[in-house]
N, C-alpha and C positions, 0 to 999 in steps of 0.2 A: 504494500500500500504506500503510494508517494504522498507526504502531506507538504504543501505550497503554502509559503505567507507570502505576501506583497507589502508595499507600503503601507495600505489601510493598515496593517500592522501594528505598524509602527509609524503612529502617528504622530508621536511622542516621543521623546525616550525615557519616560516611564514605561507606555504601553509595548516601548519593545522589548522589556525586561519581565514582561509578563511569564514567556514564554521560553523553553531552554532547549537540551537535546541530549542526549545519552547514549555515547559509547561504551564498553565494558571489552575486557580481554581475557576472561576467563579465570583471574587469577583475585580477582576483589578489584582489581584496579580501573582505572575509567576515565571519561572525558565528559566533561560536561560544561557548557558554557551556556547565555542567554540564546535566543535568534539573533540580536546583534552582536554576538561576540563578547559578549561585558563580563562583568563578573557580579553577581547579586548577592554571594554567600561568601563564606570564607571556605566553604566546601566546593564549590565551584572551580576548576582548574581545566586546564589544557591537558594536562597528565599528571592524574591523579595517580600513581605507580607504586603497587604493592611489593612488599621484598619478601615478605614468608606469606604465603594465600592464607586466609582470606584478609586479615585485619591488620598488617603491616603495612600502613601506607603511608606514602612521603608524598605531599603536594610539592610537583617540583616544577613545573612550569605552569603559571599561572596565568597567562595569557597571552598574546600574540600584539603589538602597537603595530600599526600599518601605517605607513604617510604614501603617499602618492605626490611627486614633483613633475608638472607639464610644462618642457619648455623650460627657461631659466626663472618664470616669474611664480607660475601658480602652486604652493603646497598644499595640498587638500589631507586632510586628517580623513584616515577611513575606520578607526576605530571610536567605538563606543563603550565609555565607561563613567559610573556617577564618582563624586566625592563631598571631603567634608565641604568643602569652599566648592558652594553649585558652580561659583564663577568658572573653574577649571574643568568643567564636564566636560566629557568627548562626545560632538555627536554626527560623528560619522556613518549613523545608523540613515542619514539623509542622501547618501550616496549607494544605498543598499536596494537595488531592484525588486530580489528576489532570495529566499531561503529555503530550499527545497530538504527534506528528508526521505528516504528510503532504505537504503545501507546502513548511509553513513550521512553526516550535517554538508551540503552543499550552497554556499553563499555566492552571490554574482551582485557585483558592484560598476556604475557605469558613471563617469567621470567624464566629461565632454565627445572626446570620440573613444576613450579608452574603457574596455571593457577587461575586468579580473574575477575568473570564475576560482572559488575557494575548495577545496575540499581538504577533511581531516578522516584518517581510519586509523585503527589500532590495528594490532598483528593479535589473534585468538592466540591464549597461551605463552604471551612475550609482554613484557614491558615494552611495547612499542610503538610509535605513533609516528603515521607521517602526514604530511601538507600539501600539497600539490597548489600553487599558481598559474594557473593559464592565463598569460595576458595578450590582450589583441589592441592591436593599437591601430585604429583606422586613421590616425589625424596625421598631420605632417612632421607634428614637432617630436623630439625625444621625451621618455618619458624614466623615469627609475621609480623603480617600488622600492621602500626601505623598511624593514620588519625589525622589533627592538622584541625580542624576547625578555618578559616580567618574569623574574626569579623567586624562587623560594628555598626549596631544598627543606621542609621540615616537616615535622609528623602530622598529620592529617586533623587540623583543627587548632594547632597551633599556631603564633603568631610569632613571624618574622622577628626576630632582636636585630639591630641593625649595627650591631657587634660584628654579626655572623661576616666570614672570610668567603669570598667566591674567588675562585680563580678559573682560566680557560686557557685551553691550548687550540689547535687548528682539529683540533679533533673529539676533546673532552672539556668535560665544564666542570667542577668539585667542589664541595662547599657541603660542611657537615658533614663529612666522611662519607660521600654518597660519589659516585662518578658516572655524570650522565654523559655517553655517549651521541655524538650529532655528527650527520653528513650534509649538507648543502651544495646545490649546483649554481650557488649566488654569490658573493663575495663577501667575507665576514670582516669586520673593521673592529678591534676592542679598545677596552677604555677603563678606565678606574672605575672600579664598582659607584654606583649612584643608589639611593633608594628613595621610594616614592612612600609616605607613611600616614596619606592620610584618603586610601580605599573609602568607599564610601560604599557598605553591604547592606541594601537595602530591605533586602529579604530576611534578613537575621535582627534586622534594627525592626520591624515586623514581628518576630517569633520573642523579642526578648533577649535574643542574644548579642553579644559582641561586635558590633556594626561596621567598627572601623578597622583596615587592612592594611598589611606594610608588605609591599614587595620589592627586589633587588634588580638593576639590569647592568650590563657590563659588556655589551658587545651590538651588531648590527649587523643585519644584511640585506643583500643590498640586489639588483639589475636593473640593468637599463637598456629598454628597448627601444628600436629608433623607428622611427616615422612607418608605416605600412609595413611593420613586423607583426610576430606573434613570437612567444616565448613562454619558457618554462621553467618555473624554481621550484624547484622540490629541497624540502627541509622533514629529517627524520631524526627523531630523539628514539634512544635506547639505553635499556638498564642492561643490554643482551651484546654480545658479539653479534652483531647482524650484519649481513647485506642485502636486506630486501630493497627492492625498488617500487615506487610508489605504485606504478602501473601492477607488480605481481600484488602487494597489499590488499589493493582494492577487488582485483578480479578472484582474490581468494576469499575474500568477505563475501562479496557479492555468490559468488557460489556455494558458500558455507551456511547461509541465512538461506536460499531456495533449498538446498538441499534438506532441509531440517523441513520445512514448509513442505517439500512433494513426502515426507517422513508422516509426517503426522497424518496426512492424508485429509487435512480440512479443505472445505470451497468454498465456504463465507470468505468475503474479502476482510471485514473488520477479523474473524478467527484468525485468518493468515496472517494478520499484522499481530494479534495476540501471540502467538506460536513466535513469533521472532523476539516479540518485546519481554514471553517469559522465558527465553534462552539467554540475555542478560542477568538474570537471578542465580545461574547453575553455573558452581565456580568448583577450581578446588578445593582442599583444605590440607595444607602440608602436614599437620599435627597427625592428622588419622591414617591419611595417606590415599584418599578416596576423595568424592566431590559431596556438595553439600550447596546449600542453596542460601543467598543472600537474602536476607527479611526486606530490606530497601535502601535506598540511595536519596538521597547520598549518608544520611544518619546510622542506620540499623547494621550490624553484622550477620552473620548465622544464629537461629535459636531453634531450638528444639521444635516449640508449638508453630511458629513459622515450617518450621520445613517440614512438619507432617503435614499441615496444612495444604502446603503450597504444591509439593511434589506430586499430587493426584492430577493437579492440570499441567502443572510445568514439565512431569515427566511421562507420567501414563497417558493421558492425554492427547500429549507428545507421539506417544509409542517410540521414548527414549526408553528403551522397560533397561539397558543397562546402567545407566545414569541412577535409576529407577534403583537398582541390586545392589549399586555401590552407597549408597546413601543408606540405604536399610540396613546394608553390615556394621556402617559404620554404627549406627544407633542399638543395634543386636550388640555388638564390641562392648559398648560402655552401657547397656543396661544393669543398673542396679536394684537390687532389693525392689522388682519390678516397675522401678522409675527408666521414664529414659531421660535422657540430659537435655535441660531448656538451653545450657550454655556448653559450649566447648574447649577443652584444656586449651590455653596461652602460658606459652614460656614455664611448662612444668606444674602448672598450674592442676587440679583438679577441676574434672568441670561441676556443675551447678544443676539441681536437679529438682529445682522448685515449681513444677509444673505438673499440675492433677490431669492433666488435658493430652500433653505429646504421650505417653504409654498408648492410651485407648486411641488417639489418631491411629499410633501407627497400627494399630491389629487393621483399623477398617481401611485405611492406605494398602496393607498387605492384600486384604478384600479387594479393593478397586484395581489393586495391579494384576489380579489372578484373574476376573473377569475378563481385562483388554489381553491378558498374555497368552492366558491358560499353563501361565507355569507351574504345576503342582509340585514339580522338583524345590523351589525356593522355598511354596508354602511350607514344604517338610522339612527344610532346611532351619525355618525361622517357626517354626510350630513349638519347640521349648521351650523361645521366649517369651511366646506369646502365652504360653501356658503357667508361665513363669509369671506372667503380668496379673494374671486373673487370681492367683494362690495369693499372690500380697495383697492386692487389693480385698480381697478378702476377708484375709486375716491381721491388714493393717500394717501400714509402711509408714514413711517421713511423711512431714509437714500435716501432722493429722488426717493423712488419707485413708480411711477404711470402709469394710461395708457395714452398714447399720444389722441390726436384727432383721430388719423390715426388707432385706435384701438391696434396700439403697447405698449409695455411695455418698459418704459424707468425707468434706475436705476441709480444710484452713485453720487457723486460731491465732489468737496474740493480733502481730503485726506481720503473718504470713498472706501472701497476696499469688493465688495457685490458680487460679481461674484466667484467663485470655484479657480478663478488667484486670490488669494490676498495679494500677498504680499505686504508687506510696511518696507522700512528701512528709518528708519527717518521719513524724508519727500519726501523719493522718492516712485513712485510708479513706477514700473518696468511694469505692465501690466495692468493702468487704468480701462479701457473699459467701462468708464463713456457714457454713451448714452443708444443705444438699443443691447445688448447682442444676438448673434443668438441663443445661447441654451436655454436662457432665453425667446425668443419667439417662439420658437419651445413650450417649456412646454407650457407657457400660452396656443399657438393653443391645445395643446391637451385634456389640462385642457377641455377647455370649450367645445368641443366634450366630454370627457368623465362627465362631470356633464350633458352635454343631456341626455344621456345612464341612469346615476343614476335618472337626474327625470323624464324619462318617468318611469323607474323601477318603484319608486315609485310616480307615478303616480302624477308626479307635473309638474309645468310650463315648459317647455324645451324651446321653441322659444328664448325667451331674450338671454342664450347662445350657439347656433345654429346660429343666427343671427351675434352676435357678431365676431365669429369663422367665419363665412364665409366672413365678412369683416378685420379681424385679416388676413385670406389667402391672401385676393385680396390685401393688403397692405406690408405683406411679399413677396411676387412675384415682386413687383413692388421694391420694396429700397435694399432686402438681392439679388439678383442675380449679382453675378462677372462675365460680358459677357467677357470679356476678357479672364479670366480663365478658365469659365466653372466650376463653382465651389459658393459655398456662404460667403459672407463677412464675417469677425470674431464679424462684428459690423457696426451699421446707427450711425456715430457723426458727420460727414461733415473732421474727419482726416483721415491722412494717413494709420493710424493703420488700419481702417476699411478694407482696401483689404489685409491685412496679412493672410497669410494661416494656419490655424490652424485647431488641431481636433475638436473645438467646434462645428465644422459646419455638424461632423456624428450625432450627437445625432436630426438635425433635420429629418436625414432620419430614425433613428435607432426606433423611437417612434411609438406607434400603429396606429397613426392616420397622414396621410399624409398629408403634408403641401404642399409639392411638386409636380409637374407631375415626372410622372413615368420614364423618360428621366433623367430629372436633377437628380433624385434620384441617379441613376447611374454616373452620369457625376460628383459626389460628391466623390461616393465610389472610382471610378478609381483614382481622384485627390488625394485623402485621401493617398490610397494606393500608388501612384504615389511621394510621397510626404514624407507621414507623419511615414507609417507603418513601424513595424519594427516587427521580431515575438513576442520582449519582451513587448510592447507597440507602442502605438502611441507618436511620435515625440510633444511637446508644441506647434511647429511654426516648417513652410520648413526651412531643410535644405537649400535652397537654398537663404533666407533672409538673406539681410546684417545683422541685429539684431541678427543673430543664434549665440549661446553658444554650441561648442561642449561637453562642458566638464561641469561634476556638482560636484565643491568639492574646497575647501580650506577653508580662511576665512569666516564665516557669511556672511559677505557683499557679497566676489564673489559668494557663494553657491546659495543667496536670489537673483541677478542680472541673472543666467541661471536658475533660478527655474521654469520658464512659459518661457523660449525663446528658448526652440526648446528640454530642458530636454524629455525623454522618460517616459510617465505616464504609466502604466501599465492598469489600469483601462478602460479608452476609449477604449484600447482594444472588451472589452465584446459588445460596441456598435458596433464597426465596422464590428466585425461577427455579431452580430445582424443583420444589415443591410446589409451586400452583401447576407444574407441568403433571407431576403426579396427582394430584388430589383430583383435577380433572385428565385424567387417564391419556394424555399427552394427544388430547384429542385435535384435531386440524383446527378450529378454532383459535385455543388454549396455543399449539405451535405458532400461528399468525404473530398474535398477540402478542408474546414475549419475541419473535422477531421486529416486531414492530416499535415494543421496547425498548430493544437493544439498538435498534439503528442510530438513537442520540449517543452510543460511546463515541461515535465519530469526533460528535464536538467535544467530549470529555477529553478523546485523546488527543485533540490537537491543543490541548487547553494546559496550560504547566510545562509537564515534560512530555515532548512529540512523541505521539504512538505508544505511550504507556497512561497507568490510571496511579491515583494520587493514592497513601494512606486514607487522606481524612478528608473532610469539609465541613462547614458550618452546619450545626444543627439545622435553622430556621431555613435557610434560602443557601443551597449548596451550589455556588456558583463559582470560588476560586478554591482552587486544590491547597491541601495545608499537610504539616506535618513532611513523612518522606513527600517529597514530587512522583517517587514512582515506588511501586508494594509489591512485593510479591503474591502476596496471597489475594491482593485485586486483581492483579491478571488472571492469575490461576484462579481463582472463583469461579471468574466470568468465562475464562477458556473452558471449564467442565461443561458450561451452561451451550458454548457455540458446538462443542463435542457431543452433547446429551442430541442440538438439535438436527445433527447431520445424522445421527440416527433414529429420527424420528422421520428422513424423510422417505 
C-alpha cells in the first residue's frame, strides 16, 4: 500500500510534524523521522542503532541539514526542524512536493528548476542505513547540495552532554566508544565539533517529557551538479563491515516486504499493508538467542503479555509459524513455577514474571498456531508446559495467582498490578482489579477446553480438564453476570469497581470457546458497542462513568491517572470484530459491516506513524494517536480481524 502526503500536509510546520515514518532492521533498531524530516521526540532519529537486540540502542545520527545553493546567489534551506527560539525554525518543509511511503520514506523537493528525490532504507538484520539523492537539475545554473549530518552517539533517551568528544576520519566517525562507519559518493569537508542545544521536541513537550534536544555536527557533504545534469549521492552509515550499495538495499527491502505479503496469503489491500507494518515488531533477542517481538516504538521493549498477544497476528496470521516456534521456546525456556516472563533477562539480569495474563495467552496462542499449522508435533513438544501452567495455577503461584474453590482464578494484592491495567504511580494504583479478573477467566475457561482438545489429540487424560471447565462455566455464570446492565462485570472482589464497564468483558465473548449462552454473548457486544466502541478503539471504561478521563496527555502522573479510565486502546479492537463476527455466525451481512468498519484504518494509518496504528487515543473524541505512535498488538489485533475475514469469504 503506497500512502502520499502533498502540501495540504503540511500547511504549517506544525501540521507537518503531525505525521512520521518507521523503519526497523530486525534487530530493535530503527528510523524514524516526521514527513518533513524534523525531529518531534528525543526518540526520533535517522539511526536509531541497536548493539545487543532488542534494547541496546544508541541514537547516533539524529538527522540529516540539507541546504541547497543555485547559482552563486540563492541558498534555500530544505530542512525542517522546531526550536526553543521559534525565530531559528527551519522550514524547508515549503520546498517539499511530495512524501511518498511504501518500503521505505521517499521525499521529493522542487527548488526552481531543480528537483531532489530523497530516499532512506535500512539493511534487515544490520545496523545499517542508506540515502540515496537523485538530483535533476533542468535550469542552466550550477547547483550543490550540502548535507551536515546532526550527531549524537548516546543511549536511546538520553541527552547529549556537550563535553562529549567526536572525532572523524574519511571513513569513520567515534564518539562515546561507538565507531560509526560511513561511505559517500559526495565530498566530505570536516571541522571542529559544533553543537546545537536548544532542539525544540515538541511531541515530548506534549507527553510531559523533556522537550529540549542537544545534538553535535562536525563534518559536511557536499555535490554539485551543473546546469542540465542529473546526479547521485549516496551516503551509508554502518555499525557493520559492509558494502552494500544503495540500489542492492533497496531492491532487497523491497523484495523482503512482498515476499512476507504473497507468505501470509492476505488480498485486503489495508491486511497487506498490516502484514508489513506487523513485520517491524519481530526482532531478535540476543539474550535467549531466538526472536521475540517488540510491544512498540518508539517507547516499549519486548514483554511477555505483548508478545502472547501480538504473535497470533504478527506471526500465525502471518503463516510465519517458524518465527511462531522460536518465540514459544523461548517463553517454554524461562517458564517458571507456571508463570511465563512479562520481562526478559538484561545484562545477567533475571527476568520478571509479574503477569496473571502471558501463561494462559500462551496455551491459546499454542491453540491458534495449531489451527493455521496443524502442527501437532510442537503441541507435544510444548504440552508439559502447558500442563505445567494449569497444576500452578491451581494450586497457587507468585503474585497471588491461584484458583479459588469456586474453580475461578483469583490474582493481585498489596501494590501488585498482574492484569494488562497496570499501572502504578507511586503507591497509587489507578486500576487495581485485585480479585477475579473477567478476561482473566475467560482465558482460564478456555484454557482448559483447549488442553481437552490437545489431550484427546494426543491421546491423554482429558476429563480432569473438561470437568474443571464445566465447573469454571457454572461459576462464571453465576458471580461475572451484571443483571442490571446486561453486560459482564470488569471483576468478582465484593467492590465497587466490579460493575465498571469496561472492554475487558469482549474478550470473554471474543474466545473460541464459549463461556457464555449465546444471548449474553450479544447483550455484551451491543453494550461494548453501546458504550465502549469507537472506530479507532475500544474506550478503557464508559464514557459515561464518573471515573472517565476524556483526555490522555500532560504530566506522567495525569497521562498514568487516564491511562485505563476510559483512554481509547486500539487493540481490543480486533476482539470486538472478533466477536460481533461470531455472535452473528459470521453471517454476509455481519462480514459487510465490519468490512465497512475497517475501511477508516486507512485514515488511522496515515495518521501518526504511516501504515501503522497508535497505542492509544483520547477517550472522548479519538482523533490524534498518543502514547507509542505504532503497537504491536494494534496491528496484530486488527490483522487477526482482516485474517478471520479472508476466511469468511
Amino acid at each position: 500500500m503506497k500512502f502520499i502526503y502533498g502540501k495540504n500536509d503540511w500547511k504549517t510546520l506544525e501540521r507537518g510534524q503531525e505525521n512520521c515514518y518507521l523503519i526497523t532492521n530486525g534487530l530493535g533498531g530503527y528510523s524514524s523521522l516526521t514527513a518533513i524530516g524534523s525531529n518531534t521526540r528525543n526518540d526520533h532519529a535517522l539511526l536509531m542503532a541497536c548493539t545487543i537486540a532488542p534494547n541496546h540502542r544508541y541514537h547516533l545520527v539524529t538527522r540529516l541539514d540539507e541546504q541547497l545553493e543555485i547559482g552563486e546567489e540563492d541558498k534555500i534551506e530544505l530542512s525542517s526542524q522546531t526550536y526553543v527560539n521559534q525565530a531559528k525554525d527551519q522550514t524547508g518543509f515549503k520546498y517539499l512536493n511530495q512524501f511518498f511511503f511504501e518500503h521505505y520514506p521517499v521525499w521529493t523537493y522542487q527548488a526552481d528548476a531543480v528537483e531532489i528525490r530523497k530516499s532512506a532504507v535500512m539493511a534487515h538484520g544490520e545496523n545499517t542505513i542508506g540515502i540515496r539523492y537523485f538530483i535533476t537539475n533542468s535550469g542552466s545554473k550550477n547547483v550543490k547540495l550540502s548535507i551536515t549530518p546532526m550527531l549524537q552517539f548516546v543511549q536511546k533517551g538520553e541527552i547529549l552532554n556537550k563535553n562529549q568528544i567526536f572525532s572523524i576520519t574519511d571513513k569513520e566517525i567515534i564518539s562515546n566508544g561507538i565507531t560509526l562507519q560511513y561511505a559517500t559518493s559526495g565530498k566530505v569537508s570536516s571541522y571542529a565539533t559544533e553543537y546545537i542545544s536548544d532542539l525544540y521536541y515538541s511531541y515530548d513537550a506534549r507527553d510531559g517529557r523533556d522537550a529540549i534536544g542537544v545534538t553535535a555536527h562536525n563534518h559536511n557533504i557536499s555535490i554539485t551538479v551543473k546546469g542540465k545534469e542529473e546526479k547521485v549521492l549516496d551516503l551509508i552509515y554502518s555499525l557493520e563491515n559492509t558494502n552494500h550499495t544503495i540500489e542492492e538495499l533497496m531492491a532487497t527491502e523491497r523484495a523482503r516486504q512482498t515476499k512476507l505479503v504473497e507468505q501470509s496469503q492476505m488480498k485486503d489491500e489495508l491486511g497487506k499493508q498490516l502484514v508489513k507494518s506487523a513485520d517491524q515488531y519481530l526482532v531478535n533477542r540476543e539474550s535467549t538467542k531466538g526472536r521475540t517481538l517488540m510491544a512498540g516504538y518508539p517507547f516499549f521493549a519486548d514483554w511477555g503479555r505483548d508478545t502472547m498477544i501480538s504473535m497470533v497476528g504478527c506471526c500465525i496470521s502471518t503463516k510465519r509459524f517458524e518465527e511462531a516456534k522460536s518465540i514459544f521456546r523461548t517463553f517454554m525456556l524461562y517458564s517458571k513455577n507456571g508463570l511465563m516472563p512479562n520481562m526478559f533477562p538484561e545484562g545477567g539480569n533475571d527476568p520478571l514474571y509479574n503477569t496473571v495474563d502471558a501463561s494462559l495467552l500462551f496455551i491459546a496462542a499454542v491453540y491458534e498456531y495449531y489451527q493455521e499449522s496443524g502442527d501437532l508435533d510442537f503441541v507435544k513438544e510444548a504440552y508439559p508446559v502447558m500442563e505445567d501452567i494449569i497444576k500452578w495455577y491451581k494450586q497457587g503461584t507468585d503474585y497471588h495467582i491461584k484458583m479459588d474453590t469456586d474453580g475461578l482464578i483469583m490474582a493481585g494484592s498489596g501494590l501488585e498490578q498482574v492484569t494488562w491495567m497496570d499501572v502504578r504511580f507511586g503507591e497509587i494504583l489507578p486500576t487495581p482489579r485485585h480479585g477475579k479478573p473477567v478476561e482473566i477467566n475467560a482465558y482460564w475457561y478456555n484454557d482448559l477446553r483447549i488442553m481437552g482438545v490437545f489431550a484427546r489429540l494426543l491421546e491423554k487424560e482429558d476429563i480432569p480438564y473438561e470437568e474443571l471447565a464445566k465447573q469454571v462455566s457454572r461459576s462464571f455464570a453465576e458471580q461475572f453476570w451484571n443483571k442490571k446492565e446486561n453486560c459482564l462485570k470488569d471483576l468478582v472482589s465484593g467492590e465497587a469497581a466490579d460493575y465498571q464497564i469496561r472492554c475487558n468483558q469482549i474478550w470473554a465473548v471474543s474466545q473460541p470457546f464459549s463461556i457464555l449462552e449465546k444471548e449474553q454473548e450479544k447483550q455484551v457486544v451491543n453494550k461494548v458497542y453501546e458504550t465502549l466502541y469507537t472506530p479507532y478503539g475500544l474506550r478503557s471504561l464508559s464514557k459515561y462513568d464518573k471515573d472517565f478521563k476524556p483526555v490522555y496527555g500532560g504530566s506522567h502522573f495525569n497521562r498514568d491517572m487516564a491511562y485505563h479510565q476510559g483512554t481509547v486502546w486500539a487493540f481490543p479492537l480486533g476482539a470486538y470484530y472478533l466477536a460481533y463476527l461470531k455472535v452473528n455466525e459470521y453471517s454476509d451481512s455481519a462480514v459487510t459491516r465490519v468490512r465497512e468498519q475497517l475501511e477508516v484504518l486507512e485514515s488511522c494509518m496515515r495518521e501518526g506513524c504511516v501504515g501503522q496504528i497508535a497505542e492509544i487515543y483520547d477517550g472522548l473524541n479519538p482523533t490524534i494517536s498518543q502514547g507509542c505512535f505504532a503497537q504491536a498488538w494494534s496491528v496484530s489485533e486488527l490483522l487477526r480481524v482482516f485474517a478471520k475475514l479472508e476466511s469468511c469469504k
